[in-house]
N, C-alpha and C positions, 0 to 999 in steps of 0.2 A: 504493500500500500504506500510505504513512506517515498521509495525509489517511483512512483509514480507520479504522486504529487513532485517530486524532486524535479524532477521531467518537465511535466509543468509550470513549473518556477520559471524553468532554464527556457521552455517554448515563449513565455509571458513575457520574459526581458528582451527576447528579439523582435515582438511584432509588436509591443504596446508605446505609442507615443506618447508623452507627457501632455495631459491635457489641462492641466496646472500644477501649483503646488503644495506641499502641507498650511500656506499661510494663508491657500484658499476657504480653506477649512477649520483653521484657529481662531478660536473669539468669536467664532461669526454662529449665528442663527442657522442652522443649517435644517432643512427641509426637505424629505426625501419622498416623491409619490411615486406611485406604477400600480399596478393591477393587485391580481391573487398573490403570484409571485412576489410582491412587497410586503402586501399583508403581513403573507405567512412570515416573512421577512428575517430568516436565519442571515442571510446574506446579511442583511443590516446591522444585528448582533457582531456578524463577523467581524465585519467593518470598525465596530464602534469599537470590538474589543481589542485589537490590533491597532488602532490609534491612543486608546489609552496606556495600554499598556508598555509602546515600546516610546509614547513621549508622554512619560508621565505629567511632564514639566510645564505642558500645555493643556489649555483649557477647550474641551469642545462640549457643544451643545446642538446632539443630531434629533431630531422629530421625523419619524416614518410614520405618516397616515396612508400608506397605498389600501385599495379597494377592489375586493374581486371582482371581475367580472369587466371590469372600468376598462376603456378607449378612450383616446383623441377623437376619433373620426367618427365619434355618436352615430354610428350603425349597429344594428342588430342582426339575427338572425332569426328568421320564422322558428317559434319555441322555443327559443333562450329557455334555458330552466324548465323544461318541460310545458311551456307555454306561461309560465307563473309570473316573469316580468321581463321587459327588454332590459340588457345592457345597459349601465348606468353610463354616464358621459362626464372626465372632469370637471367638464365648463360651468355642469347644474352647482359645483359646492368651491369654484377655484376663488371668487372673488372672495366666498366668508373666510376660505382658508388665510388668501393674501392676508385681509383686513385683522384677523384674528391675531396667526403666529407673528407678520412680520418679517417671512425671511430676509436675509441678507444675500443666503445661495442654497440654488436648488439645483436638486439630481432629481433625474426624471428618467424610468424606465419604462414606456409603452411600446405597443405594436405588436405582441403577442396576439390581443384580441380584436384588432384593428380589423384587419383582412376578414373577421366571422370565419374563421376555417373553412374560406370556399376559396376559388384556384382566383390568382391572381389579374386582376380585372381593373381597368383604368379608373374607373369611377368610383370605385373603394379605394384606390391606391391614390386618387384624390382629393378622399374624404381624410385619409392618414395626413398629407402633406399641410391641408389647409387646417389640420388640426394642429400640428406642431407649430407651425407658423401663428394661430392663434395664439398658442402656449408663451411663447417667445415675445409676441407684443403683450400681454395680457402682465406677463411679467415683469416684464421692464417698464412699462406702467404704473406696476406697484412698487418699483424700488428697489427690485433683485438687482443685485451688480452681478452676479454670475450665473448662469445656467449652463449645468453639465446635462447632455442628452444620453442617456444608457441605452446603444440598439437592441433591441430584443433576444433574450436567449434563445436559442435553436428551438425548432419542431424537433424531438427527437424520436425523429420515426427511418425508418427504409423502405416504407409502402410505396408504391406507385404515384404517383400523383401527390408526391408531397410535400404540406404545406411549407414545407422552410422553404421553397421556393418564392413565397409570399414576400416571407419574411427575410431573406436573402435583399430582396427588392429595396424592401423597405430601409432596412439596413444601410445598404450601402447609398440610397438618397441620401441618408443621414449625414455621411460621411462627406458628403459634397457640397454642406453648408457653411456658406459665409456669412457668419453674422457677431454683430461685434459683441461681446462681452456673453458669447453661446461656445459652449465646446462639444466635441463630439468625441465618447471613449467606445466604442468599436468591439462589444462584448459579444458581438454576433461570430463577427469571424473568429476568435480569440477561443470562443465555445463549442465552433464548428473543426476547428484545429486540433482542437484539446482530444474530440469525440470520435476521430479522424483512429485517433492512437490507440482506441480501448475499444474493448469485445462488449464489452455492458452499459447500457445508456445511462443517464446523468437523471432521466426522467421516466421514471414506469408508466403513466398517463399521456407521457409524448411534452406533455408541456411545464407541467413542475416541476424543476430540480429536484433531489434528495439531497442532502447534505455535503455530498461532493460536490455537485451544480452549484449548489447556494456558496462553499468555499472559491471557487474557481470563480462568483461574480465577485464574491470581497476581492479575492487578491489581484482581481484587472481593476476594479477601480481602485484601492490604494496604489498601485502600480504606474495607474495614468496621474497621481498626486504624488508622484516621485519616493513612496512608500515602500521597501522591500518586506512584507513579513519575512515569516522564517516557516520552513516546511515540516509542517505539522497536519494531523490526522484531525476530523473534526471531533472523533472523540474525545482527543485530550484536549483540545479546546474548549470542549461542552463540560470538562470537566473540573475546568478551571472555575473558583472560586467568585472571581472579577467577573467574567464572561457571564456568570449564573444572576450575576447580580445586573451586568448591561441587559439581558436578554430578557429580565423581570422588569425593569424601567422601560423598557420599548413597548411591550407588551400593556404596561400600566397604561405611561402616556397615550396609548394609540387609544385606550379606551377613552378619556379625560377628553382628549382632542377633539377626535370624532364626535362628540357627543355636544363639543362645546359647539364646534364649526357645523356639524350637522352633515346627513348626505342622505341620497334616495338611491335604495337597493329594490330588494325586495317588498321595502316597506320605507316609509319617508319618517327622519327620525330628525324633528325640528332642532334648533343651535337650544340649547340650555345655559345654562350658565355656569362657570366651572365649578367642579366639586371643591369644597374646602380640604372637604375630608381624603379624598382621593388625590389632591394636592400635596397634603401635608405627607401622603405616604410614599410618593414620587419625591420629594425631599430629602425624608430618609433614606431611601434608595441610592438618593446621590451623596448622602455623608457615606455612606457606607463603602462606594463605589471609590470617590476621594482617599477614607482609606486604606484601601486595597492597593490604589495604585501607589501611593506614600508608603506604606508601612506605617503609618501613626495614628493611634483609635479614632474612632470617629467622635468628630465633635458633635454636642450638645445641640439641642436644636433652642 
């Protein structure tokens, strides 16, 4: 396992460009959306736990609100969800998001669910384009200095007709944007490389990572923020003290947020106002976090 991941380090440092740097990411409000795959959001654990961990000395503050099911390109498919609701669209929850957190810099991984898992077709493919393109004014609108674009992870399939051909597409438009204070890190081809090399896919369902997936998205985007982790299994990572505690905070906040900013899935769940009580426990979570990466008890609240 270790001499795999080893592999992939070594593949990651020759195809991944610098799409900024750790000061992108330091002090700053950081704000991460995408679909199911952020939700579930190990990747983002990943992330948080390898930043704190190998620069203690630095201060970060990441917020993951992704949303299953979630697109740019507000298309659906006939029966979404067994006919129970369409596809939710960021645009319905982006402006309370902006207005709410604030960010400073946003990571954005869509285009998974963009395409609806049908063959690649001009009028979906620019329903995706003038969606990211909304994303990008919509943003800098509200104040973002920086947006990172995340291409979509691989369809991982080998069936006929398949969809990573969509998402290939998509992909690489991404990679051919100029736009000022927007970066593009390239986790399409980077996944499709990786997957190139191994007998066993990254996703049993074709589209979710497993924890291998979810580590191989962390260490391309630290990668693209001039980041090198160290190669490690995601068990000893899951098993790490600090990690148990980022991945408990992620999870907390997403609830806190979501509830505060509000969104429409399945069911339309109005902004409320923030929990005290659920505040005060995401605090704690962060002395505890602070001490782990110090070594020195956690202070007092």
């Amino acid at each position: 396992m270790k001499s795999i991941l080893t592999a992939i380090l070594c593949l990651l440092s020759s195809i991944i460009a610098p799409a900024g740097t750790i000061d992108d990411l330091t002090g700053k409000r950081v704000l991460i959306l995408g679909d199911s795959i952020t939700q579930g959001g190990a990747y983002v654990s990943f992330t948080s736990h390898y930043l704190h961990q190998l620069h203690p000395e630095k201060p970060f503050q990441i917020l993951s609100l992704g949303l299953a099911s979630e697109t740019l390109s507000g298309l659906s498919e006939d029966g979404h969800a067994g006919g129970a609701f369409p596809r939710p669209c960021l645009f319905e929850r982006l402006p309370r998001i902006l207005a709410r957190t604030r960010p400073e810099v946003i990571i954005a991984c869509y285009g998974m669910n963009d395409g609806i898992f049908q063959p690649l077709d001009e009028s979906r493919f620019a329903a995706f384009r003038s969606g990211v393109q909304r994303l990008i004014s919509e943003t800098h609108a509200a104040g973002v200095t920086r947006l990172f674009l995340v291409t979509p992870p691989i369809y991982d399939s080998n069936e006929q007709g398949n969809y990573d051909a969509v998402l290939s597409a998509y992909a690489h438009w991404e990679t051919t944007l100029k736009e000022n204070d927007v970066e593009v890190i390239d986790l399409h081809s980077v996944m499709l490389k990786a997957r190139s090399s191994r007998t066993s896919p990254f996703s049993t369902d074709h589209v979710h990572p497993g924890d291998e997936g979810h580590l191989l998205m962390a260490t391309t985007i630290l990668k693209a923020f001039g980041i090198t982790p160290p190669s490690e299994t995601p068990e000893k990572i899951r098993s790490s003290p600090l990690f148990q505690q980022i991945d408990l905070l992620r999870r907390k906040e997403w609830d806190v947020w979501m509830n505060h900013t509000g969104y429409t899935r399945e069911r339309t769940v109005h902004p409320q106002p923030l929990d005290g009580k659920a505040s005060r426990e995401t605090e704690d979570i962060r002395r505890k976090i602070a001490s782990l990466r110090t070594g020195k008890p956690a202070a007092s609240p």
